[in-house]
Every structure is written in C-alpha cells, then in structure tokens.
KEKE-3310 file (N, C-alpha, C; in steps of 0.2 Angstrom, whole numbers, plus 5000, padded with zeros to 4 digits):
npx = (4809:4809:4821:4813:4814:4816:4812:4814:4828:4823:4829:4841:4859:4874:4890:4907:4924:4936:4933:4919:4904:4889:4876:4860:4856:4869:4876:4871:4868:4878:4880:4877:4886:4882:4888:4885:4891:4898:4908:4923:4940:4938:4938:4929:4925:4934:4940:4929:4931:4942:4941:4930:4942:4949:4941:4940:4941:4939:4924:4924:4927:4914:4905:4902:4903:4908:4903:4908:4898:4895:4893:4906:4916:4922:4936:4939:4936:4944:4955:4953:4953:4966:4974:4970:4973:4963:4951:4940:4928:4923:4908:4901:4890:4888:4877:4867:4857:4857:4859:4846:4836:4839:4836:4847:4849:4850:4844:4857:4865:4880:4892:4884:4876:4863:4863:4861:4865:4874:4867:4874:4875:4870:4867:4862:4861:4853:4859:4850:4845:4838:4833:4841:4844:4847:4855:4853:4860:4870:4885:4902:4911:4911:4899:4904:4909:4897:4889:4895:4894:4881:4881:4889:4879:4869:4874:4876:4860:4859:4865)
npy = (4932:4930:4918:4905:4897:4881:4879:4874:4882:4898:4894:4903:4911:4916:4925:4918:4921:4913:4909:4899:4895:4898:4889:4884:4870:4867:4862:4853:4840:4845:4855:4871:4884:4901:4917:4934:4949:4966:4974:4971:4970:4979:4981:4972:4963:4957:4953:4942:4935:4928:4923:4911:4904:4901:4887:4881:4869:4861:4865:4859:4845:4844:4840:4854:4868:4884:4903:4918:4932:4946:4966:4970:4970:4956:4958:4965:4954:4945:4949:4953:4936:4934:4941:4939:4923:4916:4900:4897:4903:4920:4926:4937:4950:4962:4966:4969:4958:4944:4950:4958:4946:4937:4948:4955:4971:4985:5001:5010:5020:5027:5039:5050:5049:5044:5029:5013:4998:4982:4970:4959:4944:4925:4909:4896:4881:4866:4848:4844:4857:4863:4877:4877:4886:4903:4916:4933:4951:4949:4948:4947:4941:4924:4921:4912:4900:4896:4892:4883:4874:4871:4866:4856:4849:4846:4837:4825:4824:4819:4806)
npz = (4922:4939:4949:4958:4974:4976:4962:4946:4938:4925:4909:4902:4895:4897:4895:4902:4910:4903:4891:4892:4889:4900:4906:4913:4910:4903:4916:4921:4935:4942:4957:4956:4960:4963:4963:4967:4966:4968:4961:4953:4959:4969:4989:4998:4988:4983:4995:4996:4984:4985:4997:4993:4984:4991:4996:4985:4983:4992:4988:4976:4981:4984:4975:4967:4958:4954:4951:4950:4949:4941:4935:4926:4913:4903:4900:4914:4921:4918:4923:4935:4937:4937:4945:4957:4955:4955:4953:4948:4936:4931:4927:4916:4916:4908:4903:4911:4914:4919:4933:4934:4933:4941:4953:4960:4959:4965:4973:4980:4991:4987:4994:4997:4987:4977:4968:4957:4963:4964:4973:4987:4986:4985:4978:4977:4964:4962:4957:4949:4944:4951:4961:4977:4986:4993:4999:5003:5002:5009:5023:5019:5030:5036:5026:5014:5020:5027:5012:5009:5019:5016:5003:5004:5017:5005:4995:5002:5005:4994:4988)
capx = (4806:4814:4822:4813:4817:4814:4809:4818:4830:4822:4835:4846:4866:4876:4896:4910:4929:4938:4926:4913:4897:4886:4869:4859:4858:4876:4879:4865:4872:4882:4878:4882:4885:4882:4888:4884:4897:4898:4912:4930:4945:4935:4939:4924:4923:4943:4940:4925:4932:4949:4936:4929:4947:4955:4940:4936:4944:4931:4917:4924:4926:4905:4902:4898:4905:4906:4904:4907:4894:4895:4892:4912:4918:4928:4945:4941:4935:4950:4962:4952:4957:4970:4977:4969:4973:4954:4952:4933:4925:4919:4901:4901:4884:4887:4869:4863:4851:4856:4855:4840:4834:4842:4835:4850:4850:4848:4846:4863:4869:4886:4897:4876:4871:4856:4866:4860:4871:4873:4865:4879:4872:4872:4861:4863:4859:4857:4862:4844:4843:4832:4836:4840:4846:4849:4858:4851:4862:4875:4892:4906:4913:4908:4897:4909:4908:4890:4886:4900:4889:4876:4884:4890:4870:4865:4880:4875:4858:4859:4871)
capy = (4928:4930:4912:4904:4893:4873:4878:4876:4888:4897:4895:4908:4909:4920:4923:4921:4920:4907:4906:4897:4898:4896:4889:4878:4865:4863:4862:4849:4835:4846:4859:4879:4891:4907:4924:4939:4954:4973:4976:4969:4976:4982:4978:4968:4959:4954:4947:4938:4930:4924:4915:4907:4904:4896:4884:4882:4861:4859:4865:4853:4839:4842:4841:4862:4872:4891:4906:4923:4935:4956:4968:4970:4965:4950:4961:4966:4948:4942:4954:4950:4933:4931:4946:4932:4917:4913:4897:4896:4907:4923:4928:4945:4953:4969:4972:4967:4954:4940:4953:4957:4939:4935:4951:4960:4974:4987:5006:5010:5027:5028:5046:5053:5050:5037:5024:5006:4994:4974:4967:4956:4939:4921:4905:4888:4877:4858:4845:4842:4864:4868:4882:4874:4890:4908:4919:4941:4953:4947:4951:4944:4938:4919:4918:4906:4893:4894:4890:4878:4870:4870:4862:4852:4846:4843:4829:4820:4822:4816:4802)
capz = (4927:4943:4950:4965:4977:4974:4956:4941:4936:4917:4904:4901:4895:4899:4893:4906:4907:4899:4885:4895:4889:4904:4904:4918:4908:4902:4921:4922:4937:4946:4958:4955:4968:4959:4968:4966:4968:4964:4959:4952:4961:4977:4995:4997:4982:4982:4999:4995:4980:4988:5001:4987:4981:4996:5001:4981:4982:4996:4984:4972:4982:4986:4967:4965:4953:4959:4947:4951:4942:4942:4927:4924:4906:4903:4902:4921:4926:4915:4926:4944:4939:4936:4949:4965:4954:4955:4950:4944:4931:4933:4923:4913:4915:4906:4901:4919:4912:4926:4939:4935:4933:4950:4956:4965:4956:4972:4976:4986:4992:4990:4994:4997:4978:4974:4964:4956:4963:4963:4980:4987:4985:4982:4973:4977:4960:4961:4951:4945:4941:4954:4965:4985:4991:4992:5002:5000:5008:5013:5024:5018:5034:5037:5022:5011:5024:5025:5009:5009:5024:5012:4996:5007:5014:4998:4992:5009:5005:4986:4990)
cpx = (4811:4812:4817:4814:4811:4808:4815:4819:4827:4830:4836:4852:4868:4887:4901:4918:4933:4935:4921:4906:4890:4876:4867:4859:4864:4879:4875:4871:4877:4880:4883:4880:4887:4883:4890:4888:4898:4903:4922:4934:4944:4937:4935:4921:4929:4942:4934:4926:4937:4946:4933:4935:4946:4949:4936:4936:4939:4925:4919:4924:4917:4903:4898:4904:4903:4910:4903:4902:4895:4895:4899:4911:4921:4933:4945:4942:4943:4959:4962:4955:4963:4977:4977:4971:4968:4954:4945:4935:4921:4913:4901:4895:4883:4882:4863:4856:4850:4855:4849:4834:4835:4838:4838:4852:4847:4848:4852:4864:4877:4888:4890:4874:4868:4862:4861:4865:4868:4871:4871:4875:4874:4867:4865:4858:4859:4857:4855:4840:4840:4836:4835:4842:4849:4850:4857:4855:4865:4882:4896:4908:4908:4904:4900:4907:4900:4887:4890:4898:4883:4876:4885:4884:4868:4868:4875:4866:4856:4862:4865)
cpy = (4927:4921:4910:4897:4885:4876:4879:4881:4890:4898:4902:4909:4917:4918:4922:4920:4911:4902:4902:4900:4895:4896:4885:4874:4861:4863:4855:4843:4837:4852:4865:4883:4896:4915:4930:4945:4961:4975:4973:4974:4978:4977:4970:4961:4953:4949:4940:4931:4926:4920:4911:4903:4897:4890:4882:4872:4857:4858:4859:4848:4837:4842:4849:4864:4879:4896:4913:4927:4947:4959:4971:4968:4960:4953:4962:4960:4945:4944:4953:4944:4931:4935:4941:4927:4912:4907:4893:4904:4913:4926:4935:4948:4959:4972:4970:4962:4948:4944:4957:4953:4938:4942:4956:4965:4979:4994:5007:5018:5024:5037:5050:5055:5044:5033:5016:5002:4986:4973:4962:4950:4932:4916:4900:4885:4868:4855:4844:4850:4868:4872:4880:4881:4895:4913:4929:4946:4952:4951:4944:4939:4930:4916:4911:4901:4892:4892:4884:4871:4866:4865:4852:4843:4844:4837:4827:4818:4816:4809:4795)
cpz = (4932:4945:4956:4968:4975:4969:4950:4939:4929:4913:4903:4898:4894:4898:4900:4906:4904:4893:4886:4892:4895:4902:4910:4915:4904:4908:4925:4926:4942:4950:4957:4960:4961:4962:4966:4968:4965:4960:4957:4956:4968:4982:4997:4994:4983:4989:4999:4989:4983:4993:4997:4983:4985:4996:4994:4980:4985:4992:4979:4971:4984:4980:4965:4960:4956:4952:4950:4945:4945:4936:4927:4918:4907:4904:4909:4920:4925:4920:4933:4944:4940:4943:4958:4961:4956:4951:4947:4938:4934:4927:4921:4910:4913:4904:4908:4919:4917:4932:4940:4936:4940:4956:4963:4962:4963:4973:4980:4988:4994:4989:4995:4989:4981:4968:4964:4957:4964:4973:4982:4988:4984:4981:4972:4971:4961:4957:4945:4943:4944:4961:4971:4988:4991:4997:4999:5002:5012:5015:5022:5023:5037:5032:5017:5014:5024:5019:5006:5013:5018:5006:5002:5011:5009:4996:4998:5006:4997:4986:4994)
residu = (UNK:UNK:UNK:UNK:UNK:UNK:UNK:UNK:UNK:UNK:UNK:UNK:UNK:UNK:UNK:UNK:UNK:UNK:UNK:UNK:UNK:UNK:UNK:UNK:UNK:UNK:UNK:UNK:UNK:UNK:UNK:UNK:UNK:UNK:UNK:UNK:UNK:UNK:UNK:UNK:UNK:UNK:UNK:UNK:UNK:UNK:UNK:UNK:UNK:UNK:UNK:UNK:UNK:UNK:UNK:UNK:UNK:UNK:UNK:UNK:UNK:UNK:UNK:UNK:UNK:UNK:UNK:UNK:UNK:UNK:UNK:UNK:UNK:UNK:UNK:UNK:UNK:UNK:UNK:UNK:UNK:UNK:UNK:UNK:UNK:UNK:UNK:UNK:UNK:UNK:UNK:UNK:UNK:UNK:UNK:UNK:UNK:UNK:UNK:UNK:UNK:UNK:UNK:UNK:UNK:UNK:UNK:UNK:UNK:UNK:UNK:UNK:UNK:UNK:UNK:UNK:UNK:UNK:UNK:UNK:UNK:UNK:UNK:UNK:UNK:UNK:UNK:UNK:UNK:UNK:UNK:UNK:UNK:UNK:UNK:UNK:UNK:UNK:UNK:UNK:UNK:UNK:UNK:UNK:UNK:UNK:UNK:UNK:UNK:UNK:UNK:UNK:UNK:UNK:UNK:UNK:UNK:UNK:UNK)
# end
C-alpha cells in the first residue's frame, strides 16, 4: 500500500544502522524526514547526505528526525556513515520493500541501458504518523533547505 498524503503512514519496519529498528510507531511524537537516495558513495548522494548532515541540528532543534533509506546493505551504509560522519541513521532496504511502498523505484537509462533505479526523493512524517509531505524527483541543490522550511512549518504549526 503506497503512502498518501495526510494519511496515516501503514505499518512497516524496516532495519537501519546503528541497530535501529525503524517503525512509524516507534517514532510516534516526532516528525521523520525520510530520503530517498540511489546510491552510497555516489556524487549525488554524498552531497545530498552532507546537506542533510550540516543542517541536521536544525532538523533537531524542529523535533524531526531524518533517515536516510537506499537498497545498500548496512556494511555500505555503515561505511557511507561513517566516511561523511553522518549523524542520523541510514535504512537498509536491500529487498526494495520500502521503495516500493514509498513508490520510487524508477526506470532510469544510465550509460544507454534500461536500469531500475531509486527515484531521488523525500517523505515528510508527522508527530501524529501521517504523511504532511513529499517531495518526487528531486535536485539536490536547495532541496535540504526546503524540507528543512517544512519541518520547520509544522513545529510552528503544532505549537
């Protein structure tokens, strides 16, 4: 069951690092920013995490919690970590079961082959589970901040 907006997210759990077992309801009160990314190690990806990194004190101070998610294993994510000094968790969807839930699983040409790749993405959660907000296809450049706007909207209006 794909997620939709202003509806409760359906249960799921999913593994990620730090022996985190992710669930929406063990997140229940806080909002989750959840982003979607192709690949560990890549240009793309690595800048998009270290935006997430730098502006990660921000998200904290707006009560979010933010989880990277891509079908890598933990030993990658464990290594992406730790290589950025990422200071969230990142989610190891190796049988693609949240990005197909989430629904960014995508046709791509890379090099002129047909490839399935991860849509670049991201999934605003709020404290009460329901989905405020999603971002499909996105550029790196300026996204962060924007959903950073967003988390941010939400505290204010919760408050």
């Amino acid at each position: 069951m794909t997620p939709a907006l202003n509806k409760p997210l359906p249960e799921f759990e999913a593994i990620a690092t730090g022996g985190v077992k992710f669930t929406p309801q063990a997140f229940q009160g806080q909002t989750v920013v959840l982003y979607f990314y192709p690949k560990d190690h890549t240009p793309g990806c690595t800048t998009e995490a270290m935006q997430f990194r730098d502006k990660h004190k921000e998200f904290a101070k707006a009560g979010a919690v933010v989880f990277g998610v891509s079908r890598d294993n933990l030993a990658s994510h464990d290594k992406f970590k730790q290589n950025l000094d990422l200071p969230f968790e990142l989610i190891a969807d190796t049988e693609e079961k949240l990005c197909h839930m989430f629904g960014v699983v995508k046709n791509k040409i890379m090099y002129g082959k047909k490839v399935k790749g991860i849509e670049r993405s991201t999934f605003l959660i709020g404290p009460d589970g329901v989905l405020r907000g999603e971002w499909r296809g996105i550029k790196v450049a300026g996204h962060v901040d924007e959903v950073l706007r967003t988390v941010q909207d939400l505290q204010r209006e919760a408050a």
